[in-house]
C-alpha positions in Angstrom: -12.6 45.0 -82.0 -11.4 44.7 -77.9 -9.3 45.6 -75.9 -7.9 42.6 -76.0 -8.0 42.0 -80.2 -5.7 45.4 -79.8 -3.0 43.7 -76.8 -3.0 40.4 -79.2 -2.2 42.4 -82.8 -0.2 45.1 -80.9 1.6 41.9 -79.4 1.5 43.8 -75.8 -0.8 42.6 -72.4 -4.1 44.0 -72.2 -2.6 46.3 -68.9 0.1 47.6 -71.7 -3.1 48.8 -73.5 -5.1 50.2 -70.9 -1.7 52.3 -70.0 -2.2 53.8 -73.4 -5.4 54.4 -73.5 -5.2 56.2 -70.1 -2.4 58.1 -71.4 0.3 57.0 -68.6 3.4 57.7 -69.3 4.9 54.2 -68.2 4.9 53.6 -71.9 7.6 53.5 -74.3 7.5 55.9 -77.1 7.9 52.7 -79.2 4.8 50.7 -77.5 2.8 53.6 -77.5 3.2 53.9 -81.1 3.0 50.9 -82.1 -0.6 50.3 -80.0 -1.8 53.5 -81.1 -1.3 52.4 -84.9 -3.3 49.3 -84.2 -6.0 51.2 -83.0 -6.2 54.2 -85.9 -6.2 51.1 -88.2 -9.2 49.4 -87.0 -10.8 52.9 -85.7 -11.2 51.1 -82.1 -13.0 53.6 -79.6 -13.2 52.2 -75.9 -16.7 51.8 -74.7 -17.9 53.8 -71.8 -17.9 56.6 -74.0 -14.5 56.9 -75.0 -13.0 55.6 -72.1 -9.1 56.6 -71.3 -8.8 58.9 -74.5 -9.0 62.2 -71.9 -12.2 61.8 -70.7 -13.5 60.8 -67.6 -14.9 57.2 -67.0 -18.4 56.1 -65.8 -16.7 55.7 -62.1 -19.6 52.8 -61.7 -18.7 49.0 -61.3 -21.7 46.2 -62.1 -22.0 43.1 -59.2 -24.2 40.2 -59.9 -25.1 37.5 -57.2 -27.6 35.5 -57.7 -29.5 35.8 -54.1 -29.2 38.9 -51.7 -30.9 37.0 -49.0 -27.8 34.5 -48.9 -26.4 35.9 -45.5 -22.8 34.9 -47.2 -23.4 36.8 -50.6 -25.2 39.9 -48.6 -22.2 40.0 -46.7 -19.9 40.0 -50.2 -21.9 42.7 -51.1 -21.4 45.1 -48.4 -17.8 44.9 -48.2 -17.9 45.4 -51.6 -19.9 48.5 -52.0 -18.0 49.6 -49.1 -14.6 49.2 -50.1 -15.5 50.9 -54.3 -17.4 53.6 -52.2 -14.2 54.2 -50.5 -12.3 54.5 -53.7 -15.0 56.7 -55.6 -16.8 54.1 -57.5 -20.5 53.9 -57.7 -22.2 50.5 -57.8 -25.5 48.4 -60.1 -26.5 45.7 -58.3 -27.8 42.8 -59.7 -29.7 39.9 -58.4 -29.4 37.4 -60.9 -30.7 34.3 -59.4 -29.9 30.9 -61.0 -31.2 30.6 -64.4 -28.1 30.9 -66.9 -30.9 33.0 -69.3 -31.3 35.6 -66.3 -27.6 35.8 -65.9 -26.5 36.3 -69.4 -29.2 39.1 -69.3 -28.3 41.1 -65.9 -24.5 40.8 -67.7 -25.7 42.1 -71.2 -28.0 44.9 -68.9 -24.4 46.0 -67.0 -22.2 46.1 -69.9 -25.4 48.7 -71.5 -25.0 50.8 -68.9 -21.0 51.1 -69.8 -19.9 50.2 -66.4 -15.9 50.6 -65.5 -16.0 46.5 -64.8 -18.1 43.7 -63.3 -17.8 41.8 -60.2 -19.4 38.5 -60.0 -20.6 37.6 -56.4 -20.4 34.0 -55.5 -19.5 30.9 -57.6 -22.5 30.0 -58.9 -21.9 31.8 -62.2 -19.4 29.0 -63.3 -21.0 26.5 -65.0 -19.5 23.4 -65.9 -20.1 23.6 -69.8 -17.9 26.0 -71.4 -20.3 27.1 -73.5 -22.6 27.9 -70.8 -19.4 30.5 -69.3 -19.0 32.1 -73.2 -21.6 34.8 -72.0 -18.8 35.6 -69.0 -15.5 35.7 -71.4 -17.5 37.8 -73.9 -18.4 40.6 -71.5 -14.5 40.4 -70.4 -13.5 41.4 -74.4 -15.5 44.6 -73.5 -14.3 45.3 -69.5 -12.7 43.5 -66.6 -14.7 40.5 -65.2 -13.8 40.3 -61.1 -15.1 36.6 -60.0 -15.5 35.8 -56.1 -14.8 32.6 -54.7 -14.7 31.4 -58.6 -12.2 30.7 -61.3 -12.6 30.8 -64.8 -9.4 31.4 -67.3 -10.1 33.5 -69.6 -8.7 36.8 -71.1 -9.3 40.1 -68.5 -11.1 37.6 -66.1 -9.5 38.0 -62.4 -10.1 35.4 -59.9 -10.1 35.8 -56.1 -11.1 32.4 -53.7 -11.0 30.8 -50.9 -9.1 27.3 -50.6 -12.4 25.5 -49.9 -10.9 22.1 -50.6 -8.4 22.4 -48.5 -10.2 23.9 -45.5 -13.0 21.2 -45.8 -10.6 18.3 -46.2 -8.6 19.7 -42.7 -12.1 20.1 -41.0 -12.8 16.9 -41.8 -9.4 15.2 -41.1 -9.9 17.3 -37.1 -13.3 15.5 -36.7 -11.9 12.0 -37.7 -8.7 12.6 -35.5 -11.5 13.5 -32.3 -12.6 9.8 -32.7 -15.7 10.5 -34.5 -15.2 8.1 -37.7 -19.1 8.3 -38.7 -19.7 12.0 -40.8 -22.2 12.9 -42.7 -21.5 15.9 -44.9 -24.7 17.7 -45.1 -24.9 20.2 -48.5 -27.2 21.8 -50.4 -25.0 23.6 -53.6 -23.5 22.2 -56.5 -21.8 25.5 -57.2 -17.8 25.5 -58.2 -17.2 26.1 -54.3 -19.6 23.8 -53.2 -17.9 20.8 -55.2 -14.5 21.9 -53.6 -16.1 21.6 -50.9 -17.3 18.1 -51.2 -14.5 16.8 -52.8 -12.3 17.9 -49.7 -14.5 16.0 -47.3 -14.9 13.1 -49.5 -10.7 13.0 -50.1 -10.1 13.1 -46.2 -13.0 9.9 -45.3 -11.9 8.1 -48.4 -8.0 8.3 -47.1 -9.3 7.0 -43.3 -11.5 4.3 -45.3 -14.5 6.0 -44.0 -16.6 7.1 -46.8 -20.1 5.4 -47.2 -21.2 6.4 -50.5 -24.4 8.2 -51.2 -25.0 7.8 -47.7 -22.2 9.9 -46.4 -23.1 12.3 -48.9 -26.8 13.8 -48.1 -27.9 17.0 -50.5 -30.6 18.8 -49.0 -32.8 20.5 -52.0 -35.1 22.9 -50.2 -34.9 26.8 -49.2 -31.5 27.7 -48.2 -33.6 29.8 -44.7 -36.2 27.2 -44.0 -34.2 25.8 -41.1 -37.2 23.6 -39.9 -37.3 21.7 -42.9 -33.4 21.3 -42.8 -34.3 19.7 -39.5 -36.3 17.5 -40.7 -34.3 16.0 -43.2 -32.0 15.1 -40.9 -34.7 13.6 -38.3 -35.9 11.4 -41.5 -32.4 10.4 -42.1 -31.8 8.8 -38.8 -35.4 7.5 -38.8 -34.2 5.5 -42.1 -30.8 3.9 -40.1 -28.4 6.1 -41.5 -26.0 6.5 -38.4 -23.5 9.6 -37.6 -22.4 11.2 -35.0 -20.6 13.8 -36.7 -21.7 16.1 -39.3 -19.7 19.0 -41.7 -22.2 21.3 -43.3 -21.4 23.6 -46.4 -22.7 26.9 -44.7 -23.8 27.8 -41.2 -27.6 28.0 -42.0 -27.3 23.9 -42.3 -25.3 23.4 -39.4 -27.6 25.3 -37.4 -30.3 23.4 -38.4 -27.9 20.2 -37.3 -27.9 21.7 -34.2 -31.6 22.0 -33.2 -31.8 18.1 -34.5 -29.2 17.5 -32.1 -31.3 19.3 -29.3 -34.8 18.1 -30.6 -33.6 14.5 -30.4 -31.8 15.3 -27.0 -28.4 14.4 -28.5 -25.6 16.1 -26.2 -23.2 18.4 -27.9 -20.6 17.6 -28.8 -20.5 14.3 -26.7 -22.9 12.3 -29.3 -23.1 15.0 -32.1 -20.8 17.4 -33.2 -20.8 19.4 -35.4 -18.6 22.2 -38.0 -20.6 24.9 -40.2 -19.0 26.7 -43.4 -18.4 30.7 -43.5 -18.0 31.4 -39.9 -21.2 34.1 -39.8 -23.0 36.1 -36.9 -25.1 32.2 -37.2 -22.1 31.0 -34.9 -23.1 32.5 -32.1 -26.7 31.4 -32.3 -26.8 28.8 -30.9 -25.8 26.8 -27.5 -23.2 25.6 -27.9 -21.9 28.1 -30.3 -21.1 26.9 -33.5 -17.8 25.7 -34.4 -17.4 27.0 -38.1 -14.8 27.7 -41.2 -13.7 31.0 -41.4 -13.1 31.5 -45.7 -11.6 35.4 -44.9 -14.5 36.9 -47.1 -13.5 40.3 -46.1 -10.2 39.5 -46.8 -11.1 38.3 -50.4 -13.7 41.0 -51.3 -10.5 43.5 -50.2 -8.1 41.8 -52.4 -10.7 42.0 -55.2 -11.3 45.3 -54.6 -7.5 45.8 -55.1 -6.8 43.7 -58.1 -9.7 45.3 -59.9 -7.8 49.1 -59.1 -4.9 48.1 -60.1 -6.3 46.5 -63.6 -8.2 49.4 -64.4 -5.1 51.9 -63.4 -3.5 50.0 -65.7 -1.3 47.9 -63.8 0.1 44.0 -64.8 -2.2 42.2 -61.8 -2.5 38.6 -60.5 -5.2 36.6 -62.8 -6.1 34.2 -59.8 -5.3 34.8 -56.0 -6.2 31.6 -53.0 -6.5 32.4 -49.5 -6.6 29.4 -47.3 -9.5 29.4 -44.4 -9.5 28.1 -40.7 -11.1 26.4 -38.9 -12.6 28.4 -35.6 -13.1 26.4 -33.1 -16.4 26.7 -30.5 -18.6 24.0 -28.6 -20.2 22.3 -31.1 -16.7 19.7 -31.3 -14.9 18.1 -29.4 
């Protein structure tokens, strides 16, 4: 028995239950009755011992990410911890990495330690199987499940993202409309934001009749920090015949590396290579030129998180899924 078996036999929302159980007195008599029956029937006691019945709760919130050294998750992570700090909430961080087995474990770990709710850092916690998301939906039956830059529907799971199809699509759209018709998009994440991502650039060449294939597509597989190497993929890319003289990266850390080809191979920016990055990090200022990047509002998003998840666990009604759109900041690396 949930949380959420309770809202569905009670026939109120989930928020209507929490109300109860914190003993708010935005409640009907009626409501709180007829909740309160549901629960003596099926002797329900909330986890995090005894949660809303009077007592205090744990006051601690669980984050996952998969990789702290990810300048755009470590980031995530700060504002995070900052912002529950600021609200008197402790934090367990997890570091998850990418192995579905490792993830289902750091989730079953949290929900052990009878966290308040769990915030998942970064989108590669969706998988495209359903199955494979079960292990997210069943820790969301016990306590809130906040997802970053994600989306998954599913009962007390609350989405916050960026609109990373849109922004990419518009990037691209600004680099074709500069008179650079040959783009590369340069990626290296098949995350659920990294296929927004891609499908934004590849909607936006595809509409100009621009789009090349596998060719215009080029997935780089190594170490998201070994920039070198990133550098070399791209010198080995040229040295094969594939021409550009644009490219659109899915983070900064592979646009910089676009940007020492570019200097390496003593290509003028942006005259003969421009080029746009993804997250608009302290990696934008780098470089000369500096780095014309997406801003995707992450401190905007892990606020609104921050937020939604107070308002669930006061036992508010609260949006299920929130988009902010991103922009595009321009700097020298484009025209």
């Amino acid at each position: 028995m949930t949380i959420y078996d309770i809202s569905e036999k009670a026939g109120v929302s989930i928020a209507t239950v929490s109300r109860v159980l914190n003993g708010s007195s935005n409640v009907s008599e009626k409501t709180k009755k007829k909740v309160l029956d549901v629960i003596d029937k099926y002797e329900y006691t909330p986890n995090a011992f005894a949660r809303g019945l009077g007592l205090n709760t744990m006051k601690t919130i669980g984050i996952m990410c998969a990789d702290s050294s990810d300048l755009y998750l470590a980031k995530a992570i700060y504002y995070i911890e900052q912002k529950l700090r600021t609200n008197g909430y402790d934090s367990i961080l997890c570091c998850t990495g990418y192995n579905l087995k490792n993830k289902i474990s750091s989730m079953n770990l949290l929900i052990s330690k009878k966290v308040d709710s769990i915030i998942l850092v970064g989108s590669h916690f969706i998988c495209e199987s359903e199955a494979d998301n079960k292990y997210i939906a069943d820790a969301a039956a016990q306590v809130p499940v906040m997802l970053l830059n994600a989306a998954l529907e599913a009962p007390n799971v609350y989405c916050v993202v960026s609109d990373d199809y849109t922004s990419m699509y518009e990037a691209t759209l600004q680099m074709i409309q500069s008179g650079i018709t040959d783009i590369v998009y340069f990626y290296n994440s098949a995350s659920y934001s990294g296929k927004k991502k891609l499908a934004g650039y590849r909607a936006a060449m595809e509409e100009h009749g621009l789009f090349k294939g596998e060719e215009s597509m080029q997935f780089y597989q190594g170490s998201h920090e070994d920039i070198p190497a990133m550098t070399n993929y791209l010198r080995q890319l040229c040295q094969k015949g594939v021409v550009f003289r644009g490219i659109i990266a899915a983070d900064d850390t592979l646009a910089l590396a676009a940007v020492k080809y570019a200097r390496e191979s003593r290509l003028q920016i942006p005259k003969e290579l421009a080029v746009i990055g993804y997250n608009n990090s302290m990696l934008a200022h780098c470089c000369d030129p500096e780095l014309t990047s997406i801003d995707n509002k992450l401190e905007t998003l892990c606020q609104h998180l921050i937020s939604t998840l107070l308002g669930v666990l006061g036992g508010s009604e609260m949006p299920k899924k929130t988009v902010f759109s991103g922009e595009l900041i321009k700097r020298g690396t484009t025209l």
